[in-house]
ChimeraX commands (.cxc) that place a marker at each C-alpha (Angstrom):
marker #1 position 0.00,0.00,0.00 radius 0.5
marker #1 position 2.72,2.27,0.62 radius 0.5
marker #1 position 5.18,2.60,-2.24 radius 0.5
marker #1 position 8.41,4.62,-0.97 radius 0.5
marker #1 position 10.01,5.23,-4.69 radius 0.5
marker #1 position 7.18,7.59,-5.30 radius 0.5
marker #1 position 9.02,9.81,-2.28 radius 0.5
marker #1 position 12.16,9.83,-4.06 radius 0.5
marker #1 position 15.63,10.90,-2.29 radius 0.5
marker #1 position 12.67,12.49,0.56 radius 0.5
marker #1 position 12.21,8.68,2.22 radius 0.5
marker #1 position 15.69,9.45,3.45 radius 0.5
marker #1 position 15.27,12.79,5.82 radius 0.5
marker #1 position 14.31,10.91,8.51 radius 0.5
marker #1 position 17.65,9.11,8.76 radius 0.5
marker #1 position 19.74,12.33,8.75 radius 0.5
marker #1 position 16.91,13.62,11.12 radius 0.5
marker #1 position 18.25,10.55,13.18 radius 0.5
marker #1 position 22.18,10.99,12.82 radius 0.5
marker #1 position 21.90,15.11,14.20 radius 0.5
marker #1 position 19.84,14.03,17.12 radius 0.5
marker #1 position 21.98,11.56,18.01 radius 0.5
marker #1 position 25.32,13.71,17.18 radius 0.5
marker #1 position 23.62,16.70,19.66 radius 0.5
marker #1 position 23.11,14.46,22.23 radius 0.5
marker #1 position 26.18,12.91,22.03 radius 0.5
marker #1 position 27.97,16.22,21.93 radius 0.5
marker #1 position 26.20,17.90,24.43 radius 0.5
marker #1 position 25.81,14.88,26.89 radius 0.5
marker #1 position 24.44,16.51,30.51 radius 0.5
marker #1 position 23.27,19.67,28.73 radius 0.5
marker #1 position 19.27,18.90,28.73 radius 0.5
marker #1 position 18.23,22.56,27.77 radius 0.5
marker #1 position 20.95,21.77,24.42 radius 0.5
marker #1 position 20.27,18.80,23.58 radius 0.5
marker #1 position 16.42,18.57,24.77 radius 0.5
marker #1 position 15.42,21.41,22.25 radius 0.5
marker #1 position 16.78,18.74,19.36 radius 0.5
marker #1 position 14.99,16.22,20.38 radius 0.5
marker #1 position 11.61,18.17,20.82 radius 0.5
marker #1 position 11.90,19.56,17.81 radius 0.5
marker #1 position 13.11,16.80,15.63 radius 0.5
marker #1 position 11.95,13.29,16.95 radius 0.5
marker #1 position 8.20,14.10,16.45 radius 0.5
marker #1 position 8.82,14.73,12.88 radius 0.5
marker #1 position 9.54,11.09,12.58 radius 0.5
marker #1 position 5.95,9.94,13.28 radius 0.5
marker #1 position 4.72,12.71,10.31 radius 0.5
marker #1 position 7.42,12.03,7.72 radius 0.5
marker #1 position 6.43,9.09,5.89 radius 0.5
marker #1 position 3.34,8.48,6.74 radius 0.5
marker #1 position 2.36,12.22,5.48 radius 0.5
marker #1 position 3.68,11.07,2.30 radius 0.5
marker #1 position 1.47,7.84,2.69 radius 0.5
marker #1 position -1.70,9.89,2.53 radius 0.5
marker #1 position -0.30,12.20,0.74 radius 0.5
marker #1 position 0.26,8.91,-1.96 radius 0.5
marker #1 position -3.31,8.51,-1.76 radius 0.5
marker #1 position -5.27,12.35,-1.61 radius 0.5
marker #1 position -3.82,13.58,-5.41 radius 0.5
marker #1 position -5.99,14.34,-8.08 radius 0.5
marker #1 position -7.30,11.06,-9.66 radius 0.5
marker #1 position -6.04,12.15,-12.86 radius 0.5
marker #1 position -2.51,12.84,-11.71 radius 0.5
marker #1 position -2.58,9.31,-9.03 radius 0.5
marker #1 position -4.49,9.03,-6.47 radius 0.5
marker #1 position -7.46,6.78,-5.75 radius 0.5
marker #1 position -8.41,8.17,-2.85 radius 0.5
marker #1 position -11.86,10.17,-4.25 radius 0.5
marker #1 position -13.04,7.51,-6.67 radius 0.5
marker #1 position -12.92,4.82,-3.73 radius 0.5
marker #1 position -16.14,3.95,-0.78 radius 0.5
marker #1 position -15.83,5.10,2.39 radius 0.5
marker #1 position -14.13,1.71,3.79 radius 0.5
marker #1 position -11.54,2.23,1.95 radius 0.5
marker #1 position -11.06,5.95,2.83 radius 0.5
marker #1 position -11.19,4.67,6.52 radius 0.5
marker #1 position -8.51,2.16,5.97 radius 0.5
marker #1 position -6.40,4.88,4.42 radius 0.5
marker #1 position -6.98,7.11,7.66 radius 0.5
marker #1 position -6.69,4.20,10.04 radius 0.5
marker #1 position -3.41,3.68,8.41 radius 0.5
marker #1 position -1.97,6.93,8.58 radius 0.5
marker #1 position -2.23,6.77,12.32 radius 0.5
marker #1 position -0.57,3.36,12.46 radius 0.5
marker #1 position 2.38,4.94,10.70 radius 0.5
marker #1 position 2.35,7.44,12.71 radius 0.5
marker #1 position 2.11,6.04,15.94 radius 0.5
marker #1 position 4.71,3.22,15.34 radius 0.5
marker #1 position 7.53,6.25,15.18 radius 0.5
marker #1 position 6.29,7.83,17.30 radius 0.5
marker #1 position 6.62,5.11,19.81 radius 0.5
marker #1 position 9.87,4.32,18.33 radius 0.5
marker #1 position 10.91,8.17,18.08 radius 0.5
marker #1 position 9.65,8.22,22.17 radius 0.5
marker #1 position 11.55,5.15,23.16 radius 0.5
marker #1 position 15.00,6.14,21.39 radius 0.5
marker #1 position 14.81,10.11,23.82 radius 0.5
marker #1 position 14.31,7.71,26.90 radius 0.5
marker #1 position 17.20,5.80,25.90 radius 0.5
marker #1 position 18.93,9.19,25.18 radius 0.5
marker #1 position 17.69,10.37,28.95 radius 0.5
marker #1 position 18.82,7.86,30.77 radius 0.5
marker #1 position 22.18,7.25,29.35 radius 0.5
marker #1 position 23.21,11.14,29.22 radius 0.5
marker #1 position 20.88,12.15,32.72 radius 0.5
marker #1 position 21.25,8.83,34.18 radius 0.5
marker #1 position 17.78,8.53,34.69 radius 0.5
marker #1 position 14.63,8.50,32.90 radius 0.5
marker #1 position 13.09,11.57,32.67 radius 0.5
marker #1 position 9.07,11.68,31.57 radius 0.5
marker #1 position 7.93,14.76,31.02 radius 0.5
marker #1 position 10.03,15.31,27.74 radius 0.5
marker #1 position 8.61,11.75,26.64 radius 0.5
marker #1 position 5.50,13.47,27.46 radius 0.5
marker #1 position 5.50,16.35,25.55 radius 0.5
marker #1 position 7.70,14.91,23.00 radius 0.5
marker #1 position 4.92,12.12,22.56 radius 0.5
marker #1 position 1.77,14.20,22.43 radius 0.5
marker #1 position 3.34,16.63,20.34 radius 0.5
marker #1 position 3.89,13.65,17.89 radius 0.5
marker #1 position 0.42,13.41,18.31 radius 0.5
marker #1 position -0.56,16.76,17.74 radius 0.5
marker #1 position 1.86,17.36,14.38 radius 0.5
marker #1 position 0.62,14.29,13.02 radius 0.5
marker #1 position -2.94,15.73,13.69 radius 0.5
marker #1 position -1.69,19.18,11.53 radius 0.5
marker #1 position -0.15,16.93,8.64 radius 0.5
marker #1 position -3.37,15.09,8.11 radius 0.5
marker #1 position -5.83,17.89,8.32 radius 0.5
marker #1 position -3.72,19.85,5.84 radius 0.5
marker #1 position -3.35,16.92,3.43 radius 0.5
marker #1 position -7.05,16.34,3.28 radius 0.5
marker #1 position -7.63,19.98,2.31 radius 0.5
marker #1 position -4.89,20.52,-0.15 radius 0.5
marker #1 position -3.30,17.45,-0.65 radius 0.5
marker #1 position 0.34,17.26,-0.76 radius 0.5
marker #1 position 2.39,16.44,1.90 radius 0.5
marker #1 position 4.98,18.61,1.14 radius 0.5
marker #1 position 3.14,21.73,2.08 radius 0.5
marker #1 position 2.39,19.82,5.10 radius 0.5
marker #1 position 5.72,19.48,6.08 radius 0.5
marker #1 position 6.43,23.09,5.53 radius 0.5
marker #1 position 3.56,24.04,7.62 radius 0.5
marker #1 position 5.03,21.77,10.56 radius 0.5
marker #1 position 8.68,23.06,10.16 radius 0.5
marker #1 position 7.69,26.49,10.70 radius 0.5
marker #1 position 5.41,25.91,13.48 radius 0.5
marker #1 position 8.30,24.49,14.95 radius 0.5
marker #1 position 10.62,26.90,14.32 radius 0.5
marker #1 position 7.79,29.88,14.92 radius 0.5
marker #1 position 7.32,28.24,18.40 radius 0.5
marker #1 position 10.92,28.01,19.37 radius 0.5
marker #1 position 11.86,31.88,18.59 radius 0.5
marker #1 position 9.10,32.88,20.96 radius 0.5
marker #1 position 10.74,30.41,23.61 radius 0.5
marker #1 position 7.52,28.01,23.26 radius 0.5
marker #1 position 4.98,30.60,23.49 radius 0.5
marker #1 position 2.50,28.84,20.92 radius 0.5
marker #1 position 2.66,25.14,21.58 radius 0.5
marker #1 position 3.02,25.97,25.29 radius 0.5
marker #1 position -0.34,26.93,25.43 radius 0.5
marker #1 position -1.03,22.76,24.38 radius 0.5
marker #1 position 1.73,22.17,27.31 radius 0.5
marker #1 position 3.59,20.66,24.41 radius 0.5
marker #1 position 6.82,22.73,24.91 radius 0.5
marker #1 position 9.64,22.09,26.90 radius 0.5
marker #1 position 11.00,26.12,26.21 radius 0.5
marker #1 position 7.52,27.05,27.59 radius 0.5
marker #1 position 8.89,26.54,31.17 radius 0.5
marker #1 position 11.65,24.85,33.14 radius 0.5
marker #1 position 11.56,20.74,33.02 radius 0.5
marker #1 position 12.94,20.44,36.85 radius 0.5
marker #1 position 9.83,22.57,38.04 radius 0.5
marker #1 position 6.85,21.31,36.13 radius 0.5
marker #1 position 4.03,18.86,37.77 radius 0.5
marker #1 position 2.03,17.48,34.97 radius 0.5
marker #1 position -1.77,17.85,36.09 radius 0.5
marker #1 position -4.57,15.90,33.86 radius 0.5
marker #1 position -4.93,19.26,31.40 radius 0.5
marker #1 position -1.48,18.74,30.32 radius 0.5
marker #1 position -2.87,15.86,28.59 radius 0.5
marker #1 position -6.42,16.66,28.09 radius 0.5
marker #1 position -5.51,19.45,26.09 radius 0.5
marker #1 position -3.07,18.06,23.35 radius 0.5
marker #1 position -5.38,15.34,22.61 radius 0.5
marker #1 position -8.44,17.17,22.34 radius 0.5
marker #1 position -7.12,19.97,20.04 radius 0.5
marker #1 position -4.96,17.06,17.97 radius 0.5
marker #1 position -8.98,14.39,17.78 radius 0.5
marker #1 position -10.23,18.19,16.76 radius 0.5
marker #1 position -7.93,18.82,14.05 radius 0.5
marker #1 position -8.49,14.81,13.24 radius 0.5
marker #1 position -12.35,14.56,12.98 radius 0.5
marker #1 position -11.87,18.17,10.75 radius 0.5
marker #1 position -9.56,15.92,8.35 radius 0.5
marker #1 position -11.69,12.89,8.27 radius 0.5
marker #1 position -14.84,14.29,7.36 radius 0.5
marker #1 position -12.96,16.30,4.47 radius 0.5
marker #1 position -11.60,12.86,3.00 radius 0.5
marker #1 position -14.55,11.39,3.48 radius 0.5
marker #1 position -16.53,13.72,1.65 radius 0.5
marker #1 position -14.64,14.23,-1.05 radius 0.5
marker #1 position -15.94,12.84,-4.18 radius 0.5
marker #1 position -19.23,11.92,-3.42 radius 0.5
marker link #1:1,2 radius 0.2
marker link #1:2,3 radius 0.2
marker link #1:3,4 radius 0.2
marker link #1:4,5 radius 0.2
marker link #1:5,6 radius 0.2
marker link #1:6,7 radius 0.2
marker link #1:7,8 radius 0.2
marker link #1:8,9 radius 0.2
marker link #1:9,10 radius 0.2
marker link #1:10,11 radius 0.2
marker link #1:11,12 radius 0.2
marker link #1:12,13 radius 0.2
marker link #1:13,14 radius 0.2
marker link #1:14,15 radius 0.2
marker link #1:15,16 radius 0.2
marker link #1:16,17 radius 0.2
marker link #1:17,18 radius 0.2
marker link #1:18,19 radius 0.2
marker link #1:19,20 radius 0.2
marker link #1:20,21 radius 0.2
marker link #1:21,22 radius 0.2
marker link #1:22,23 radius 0.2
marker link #1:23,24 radius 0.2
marker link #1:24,25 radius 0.2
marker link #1:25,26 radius 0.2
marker link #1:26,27 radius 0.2
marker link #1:27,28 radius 0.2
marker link #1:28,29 radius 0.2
marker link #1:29,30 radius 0.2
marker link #1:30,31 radius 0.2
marker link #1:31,32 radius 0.2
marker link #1:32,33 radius 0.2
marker link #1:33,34 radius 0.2
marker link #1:34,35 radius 0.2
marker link #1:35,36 radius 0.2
marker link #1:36,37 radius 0.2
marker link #1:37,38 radius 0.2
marker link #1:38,39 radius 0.2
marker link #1:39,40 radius 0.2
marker link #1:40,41 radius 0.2
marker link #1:41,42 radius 0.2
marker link #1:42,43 radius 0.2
marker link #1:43,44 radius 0.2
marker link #1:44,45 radius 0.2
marker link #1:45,46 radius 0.2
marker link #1:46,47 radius 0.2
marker link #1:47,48 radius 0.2
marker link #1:48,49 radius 0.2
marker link #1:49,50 radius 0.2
marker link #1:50,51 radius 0.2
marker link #1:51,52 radius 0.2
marker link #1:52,53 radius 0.2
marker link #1:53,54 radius 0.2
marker link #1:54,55 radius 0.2
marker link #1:55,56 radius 0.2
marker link #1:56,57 radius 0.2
marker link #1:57,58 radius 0.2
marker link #1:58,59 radius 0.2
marker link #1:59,60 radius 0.2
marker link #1:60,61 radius 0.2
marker link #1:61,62 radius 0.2
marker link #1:62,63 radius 0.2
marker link #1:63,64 radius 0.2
marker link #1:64,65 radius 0.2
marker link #1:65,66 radius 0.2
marker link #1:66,67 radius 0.2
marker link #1:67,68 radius 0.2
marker link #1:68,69 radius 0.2
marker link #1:69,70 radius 0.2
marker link #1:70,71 radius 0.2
marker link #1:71,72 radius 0.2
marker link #1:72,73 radius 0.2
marker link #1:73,74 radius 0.2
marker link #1:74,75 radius 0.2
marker link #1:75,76 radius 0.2
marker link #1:76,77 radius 0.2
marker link #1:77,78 radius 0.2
marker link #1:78,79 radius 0.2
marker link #1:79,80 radius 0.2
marker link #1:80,81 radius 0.2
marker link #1:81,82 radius 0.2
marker link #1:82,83 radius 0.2
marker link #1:83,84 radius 0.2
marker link #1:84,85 radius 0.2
marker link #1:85,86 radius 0.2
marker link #1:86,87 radius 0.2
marker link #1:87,88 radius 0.2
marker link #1:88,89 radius 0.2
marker link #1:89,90 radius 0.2
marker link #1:90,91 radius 0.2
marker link #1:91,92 radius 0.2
marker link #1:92,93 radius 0.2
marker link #1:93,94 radius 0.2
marker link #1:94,95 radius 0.2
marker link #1:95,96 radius 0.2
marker link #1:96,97 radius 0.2
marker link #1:97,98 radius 0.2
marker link #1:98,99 radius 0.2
marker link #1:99,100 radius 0.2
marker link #1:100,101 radius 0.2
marker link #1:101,102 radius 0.2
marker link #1:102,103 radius 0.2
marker link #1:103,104 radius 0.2
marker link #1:104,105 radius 0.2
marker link #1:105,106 radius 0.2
marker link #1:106,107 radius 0.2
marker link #1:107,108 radius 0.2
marker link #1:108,109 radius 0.2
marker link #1:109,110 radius 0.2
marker link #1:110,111 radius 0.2
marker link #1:111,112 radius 0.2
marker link #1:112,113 radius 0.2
marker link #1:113,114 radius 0.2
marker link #1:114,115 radius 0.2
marker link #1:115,116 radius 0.2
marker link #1:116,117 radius 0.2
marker link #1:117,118 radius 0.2
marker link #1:118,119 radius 0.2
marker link #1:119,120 radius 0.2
marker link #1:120,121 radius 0.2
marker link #1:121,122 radius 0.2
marker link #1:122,123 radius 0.2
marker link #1:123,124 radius 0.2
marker link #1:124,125 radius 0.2
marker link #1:125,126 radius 0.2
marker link #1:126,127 radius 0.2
marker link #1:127,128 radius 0.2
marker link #1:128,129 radius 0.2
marker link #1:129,130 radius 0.2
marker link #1:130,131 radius 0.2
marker link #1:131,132 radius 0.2
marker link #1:132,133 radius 0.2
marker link #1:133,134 radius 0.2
marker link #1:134,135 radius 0.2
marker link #1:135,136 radius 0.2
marker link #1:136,137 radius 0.2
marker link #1:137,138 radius 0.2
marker link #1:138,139 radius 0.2
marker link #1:139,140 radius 0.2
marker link #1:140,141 radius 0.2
marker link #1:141,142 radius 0.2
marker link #1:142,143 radius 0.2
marker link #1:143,144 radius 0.2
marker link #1:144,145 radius 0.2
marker link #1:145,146 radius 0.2
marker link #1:146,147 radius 0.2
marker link #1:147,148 radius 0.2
marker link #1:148,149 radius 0.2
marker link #1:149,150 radius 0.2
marker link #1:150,151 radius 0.2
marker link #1:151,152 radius 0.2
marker link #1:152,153 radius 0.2
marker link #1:153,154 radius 0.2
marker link #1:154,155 radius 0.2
marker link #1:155,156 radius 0.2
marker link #1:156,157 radius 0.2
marker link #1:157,158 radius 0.2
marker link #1:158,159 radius 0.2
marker link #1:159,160 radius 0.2
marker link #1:160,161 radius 0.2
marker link #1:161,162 radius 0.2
marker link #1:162,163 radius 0.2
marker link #1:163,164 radius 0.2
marker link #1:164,165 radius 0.2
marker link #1:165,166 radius 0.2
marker link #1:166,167 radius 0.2
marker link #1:167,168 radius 0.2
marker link #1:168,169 radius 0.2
marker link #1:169,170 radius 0.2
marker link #1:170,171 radius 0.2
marker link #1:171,172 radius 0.2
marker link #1:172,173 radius 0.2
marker link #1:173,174 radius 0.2
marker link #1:174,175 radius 0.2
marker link #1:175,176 radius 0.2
marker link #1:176,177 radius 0.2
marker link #1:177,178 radius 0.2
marker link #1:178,179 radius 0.2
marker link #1:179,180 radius 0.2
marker link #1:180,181 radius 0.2
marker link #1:181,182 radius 0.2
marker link #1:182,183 radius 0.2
marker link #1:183,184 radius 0.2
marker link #1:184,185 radius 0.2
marker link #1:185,186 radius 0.2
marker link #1:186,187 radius 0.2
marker link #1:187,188 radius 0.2
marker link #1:188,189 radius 0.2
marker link #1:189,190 radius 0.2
marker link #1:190,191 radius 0.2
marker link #1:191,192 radius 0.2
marker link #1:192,193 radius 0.2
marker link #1:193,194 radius 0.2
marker link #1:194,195 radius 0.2
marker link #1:195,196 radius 0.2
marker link #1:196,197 radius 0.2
marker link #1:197,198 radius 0.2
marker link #1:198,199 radius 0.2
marker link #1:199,200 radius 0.2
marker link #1:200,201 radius 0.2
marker link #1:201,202 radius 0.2
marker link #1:202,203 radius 0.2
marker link #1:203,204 radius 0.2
marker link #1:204,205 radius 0.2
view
């Protein structure tokens, strides 16, 4: 179902995404505020890169590729329900590899960057998919997530902070997660899902 030639040299990112994490940490071992900030930004990308180009595979114009808008609605909800099994599979892997990263540079493991490292996975994902069902192309998609990222990071965390999905927002040593810093992710990210779904579900009929 999901052909990686049609991504071209692209299917590769995520490796080199991989190699500067893992240089930063390694370079700036006991330096959490360094080498934290690389991992926030970078390891939820993971869960977004390929499977964006999955759906992305799948929303084109039917004259151009796709199949997407010519197929029933089972189908379309296979599509969807496999987009978030991409997604959450790196995620989880993206998650496990900064607790790994944690505990051999901090010594210990450290959840509440897993935390907002995970639901901000989560949340990107959510952006990706609700873009690609309106203009479908995952490359926009991308771009829209990069500078979110990098919007969010010169104002020190001051938009995804408001989700509690930013580790510049505040400092890690002082925060107490309470329910909300949960809640709210997820509820924005089902939000920005259920607007997506009913787009690609719609389409064509």
């Amino acid at each position: 179902m999901f052909d990686f030639k049609i991504i071209g040299s692209m299917k590769y990112v995520p490796f080199g995404m991989l190699v500067i994490v893992c240089a930063f940490c390694y370079l700036f071992q006991r330096d959490i505020h360094v080498y934290g900030i690389v991992l926030e930004m970078m390891v939820p990308c993971l869960g977004i890169w390929w499977s964006g180009y999955f759906l992305s595979e799948h929303t084109e114009d039917a004259a151009i590729r796709g199949v997407i808008y010519s197929v029933n609605k089972r189908m379309k909800r296979y599509l969807i329900r496999k987009y978030f099994l991409y997604t959450l599979f790196w995620l989880i892997l993206g998650t496990a590899l900064t607790g790994v990263i944690l505990y051999r540079n901090e010594g210990r493991i450290m959840w509440e960057p897993l935390r907002v490292i995970f639901l901000k996975g989560i949340f990107l994902a959510a952006v990706v998919f609700v873009t690609v069902a309106w203009i479908r192309d995952a490359s926009w998609a991308i771009i829209i997530v990069v500078s979110l990222l990098c919007v969010d990071y010169c104002l020190d965390g001051a938009v995804l902070g408001k989700l509690r999905i930013s580790l510049n927002w505040y400092h890690i040593e002082s925060v107490v997660p309470t329910v909300d810093y949960y809640v709210i992710p997820l509820l924005v990210s089902m939000a920005l899902i259920g607007i997506g779904s009913v787009k690609i579900l719609k389409r064509g009929e």
